[in-house]
C-alpha positions in Angstrom: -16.9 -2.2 15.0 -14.0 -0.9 13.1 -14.3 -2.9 9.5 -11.7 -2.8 6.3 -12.7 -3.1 2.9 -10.5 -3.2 0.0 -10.3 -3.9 -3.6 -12.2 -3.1 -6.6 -10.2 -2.2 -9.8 -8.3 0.4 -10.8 -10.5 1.2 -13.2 -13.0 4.2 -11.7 -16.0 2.7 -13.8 -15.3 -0.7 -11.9 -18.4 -3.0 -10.7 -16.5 -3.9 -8.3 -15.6 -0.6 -6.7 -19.5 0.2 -6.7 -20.2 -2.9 -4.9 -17.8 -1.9 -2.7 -18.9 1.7 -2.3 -22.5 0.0 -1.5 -21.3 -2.5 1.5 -19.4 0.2 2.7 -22.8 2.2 2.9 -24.4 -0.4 4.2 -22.3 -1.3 6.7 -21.7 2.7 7.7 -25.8 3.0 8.0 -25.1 -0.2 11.1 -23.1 2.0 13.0 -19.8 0.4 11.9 -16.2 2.5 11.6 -15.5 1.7 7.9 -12.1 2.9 5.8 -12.2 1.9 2.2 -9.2 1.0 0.3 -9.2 1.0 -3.6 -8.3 2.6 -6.7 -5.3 4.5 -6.3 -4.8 3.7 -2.6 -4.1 0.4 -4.1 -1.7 1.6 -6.6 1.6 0.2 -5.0 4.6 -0.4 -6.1 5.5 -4.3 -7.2 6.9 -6.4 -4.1 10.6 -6.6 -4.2 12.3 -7.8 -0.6 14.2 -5.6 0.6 11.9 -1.9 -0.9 10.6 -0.1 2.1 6.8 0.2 2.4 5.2 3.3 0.7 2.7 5.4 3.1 0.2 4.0 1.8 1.4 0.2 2.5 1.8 1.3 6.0 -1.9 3.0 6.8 -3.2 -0.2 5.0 -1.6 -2.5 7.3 -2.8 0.4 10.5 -6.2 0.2 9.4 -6.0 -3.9 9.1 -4.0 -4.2 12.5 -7.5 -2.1 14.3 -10.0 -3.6 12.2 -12.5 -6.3 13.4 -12.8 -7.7 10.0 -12.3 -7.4 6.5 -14.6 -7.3 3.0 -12.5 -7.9 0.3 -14.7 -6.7 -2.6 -12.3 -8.7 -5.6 -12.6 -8.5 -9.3 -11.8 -11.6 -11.4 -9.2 -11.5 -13.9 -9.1 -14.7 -15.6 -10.3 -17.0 -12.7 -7.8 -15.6 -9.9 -7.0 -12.6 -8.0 -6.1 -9.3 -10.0 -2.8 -8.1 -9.3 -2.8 -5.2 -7.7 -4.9 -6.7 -4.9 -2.6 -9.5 -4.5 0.3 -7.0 -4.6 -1.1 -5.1 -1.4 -1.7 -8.7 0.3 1.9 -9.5 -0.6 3.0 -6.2 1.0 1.2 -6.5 4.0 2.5 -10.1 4.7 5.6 -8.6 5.2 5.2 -6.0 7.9 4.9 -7.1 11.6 2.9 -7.3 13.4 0.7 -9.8 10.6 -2.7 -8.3 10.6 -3.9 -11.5 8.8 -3.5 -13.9 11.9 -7.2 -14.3 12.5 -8.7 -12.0 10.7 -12.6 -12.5 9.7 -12.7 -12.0 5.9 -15.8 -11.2 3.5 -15.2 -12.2 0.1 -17.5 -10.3 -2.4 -17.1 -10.1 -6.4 -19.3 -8.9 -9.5 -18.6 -9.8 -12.7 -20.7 -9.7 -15.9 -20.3 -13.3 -16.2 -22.9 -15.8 -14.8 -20.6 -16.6 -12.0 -20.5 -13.4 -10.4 -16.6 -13.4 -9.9 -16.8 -16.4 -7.8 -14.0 -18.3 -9.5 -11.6 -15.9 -8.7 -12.7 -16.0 -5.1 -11.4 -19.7 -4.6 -8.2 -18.1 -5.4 -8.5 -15.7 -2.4 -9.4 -18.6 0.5 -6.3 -20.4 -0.3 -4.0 -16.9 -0.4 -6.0 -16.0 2.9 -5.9 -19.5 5.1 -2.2 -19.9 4.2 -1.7 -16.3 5.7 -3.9 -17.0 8.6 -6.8 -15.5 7.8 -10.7 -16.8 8.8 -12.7 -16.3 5.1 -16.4 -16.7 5.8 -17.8 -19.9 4.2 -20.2 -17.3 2.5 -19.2 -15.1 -0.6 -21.5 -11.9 -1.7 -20.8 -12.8 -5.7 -23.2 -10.3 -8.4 -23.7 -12.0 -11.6 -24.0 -10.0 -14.7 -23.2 -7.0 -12.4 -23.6 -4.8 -15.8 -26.9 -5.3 -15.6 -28.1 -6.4 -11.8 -26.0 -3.6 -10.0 -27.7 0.0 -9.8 -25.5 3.0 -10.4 -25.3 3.0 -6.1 -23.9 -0.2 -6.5 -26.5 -2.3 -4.6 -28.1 -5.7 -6.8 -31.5 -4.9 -8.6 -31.9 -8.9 -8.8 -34.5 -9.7 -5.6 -32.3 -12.7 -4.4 -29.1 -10.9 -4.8 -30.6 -8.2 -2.8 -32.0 -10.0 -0.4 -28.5 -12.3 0.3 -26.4 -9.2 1.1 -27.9 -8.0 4.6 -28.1 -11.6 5.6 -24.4 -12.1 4.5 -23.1 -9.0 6.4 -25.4 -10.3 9.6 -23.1 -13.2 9.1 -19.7 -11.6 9.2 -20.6 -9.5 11.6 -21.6 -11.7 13.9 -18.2 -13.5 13.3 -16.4 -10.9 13.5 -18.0 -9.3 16.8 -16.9 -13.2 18.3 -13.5 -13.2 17.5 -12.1 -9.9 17.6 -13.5 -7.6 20.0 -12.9 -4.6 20.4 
């Protein structure tokens, strides 16, 4: 299955971006065709109608138009969605075909705080479902990722651990039903 995640921060020490470096493992080790976007492939310049895409808005929007799914692994900048991630959406809304019509989404966040980024995550289902998106009921969320995520990225806390493979099972399975290959 070709898969899509993106996100992190821009910031190279980001939890996030390890988390994401982790599922991305994880969901290579499966079997699955996965292409990463974050960091400075999300660097893009601010939406303004009528800008052409950059190169790197347009492979985005390639690799979401042949993906099966998506993982959006989102950091949460006061309760919502970090800008640079919302930027790329707001890009990608704009070029036809839509890759977001149907798409099965992960949502995933880590956060030092005792929520695990899941605040901002509510953010993301309403941005997603009013694209057309499918956002799994499920969200992988890493509380106090400064101290439960290893330097791999995976969760050191046992339930944590134990939540992700079942969550991927999940979105996979989705995914597999609703956009085959």
């Amino acid at each position: 299955m070709r898969l899509v995640l993106m996100g992190g921060s821009l910031r190279p020490a980001s939890f996030n971006a390890r988390l994401l470096k982790h599922l991305a493992q994880e969901l290579e080790s499966r079997g699955h065709q996965v292409s990463a976007f974050m960091g400075e492939a999300l660097r893009l310049p601010l939406y303004e109608d009528g800008l052409a895409p950059t190169s790197a808005t347009l492979a985005l929007h390639k690799a979401l138009l042949e993906a099966q799914g998506l993982v959006i692994v989102s950091p949460e900048y006061n309760a919502g969605i970090p800008g640079h991630l919302k930027n790329a959406v707001d890009w990608l809304s704009t070029l036809k075909p839509s890759p977001w019509a149907g798409l099965p989404v992960l949502l995933s966040a880590a956060s030092p705080g005792a929520f695990g980024g899941a605040r901002g995550l509510m953010a993301w289902r309403a941005t997603l479902a009013n694209m057309g998106a499918l956002a799994l009921p499920e969200a992988i969320t890493v509380p106090h990722a400064d101290q439960q995520l290893d330097g791999g990225g995976a969760p050191t806390d046992p339930r944590t651990a134990a939540m992700v493979p079942k969550l991927l099972d999940g979105f996979l399975t989705l995914a597999g039903k609703l956009r085959q290959a």
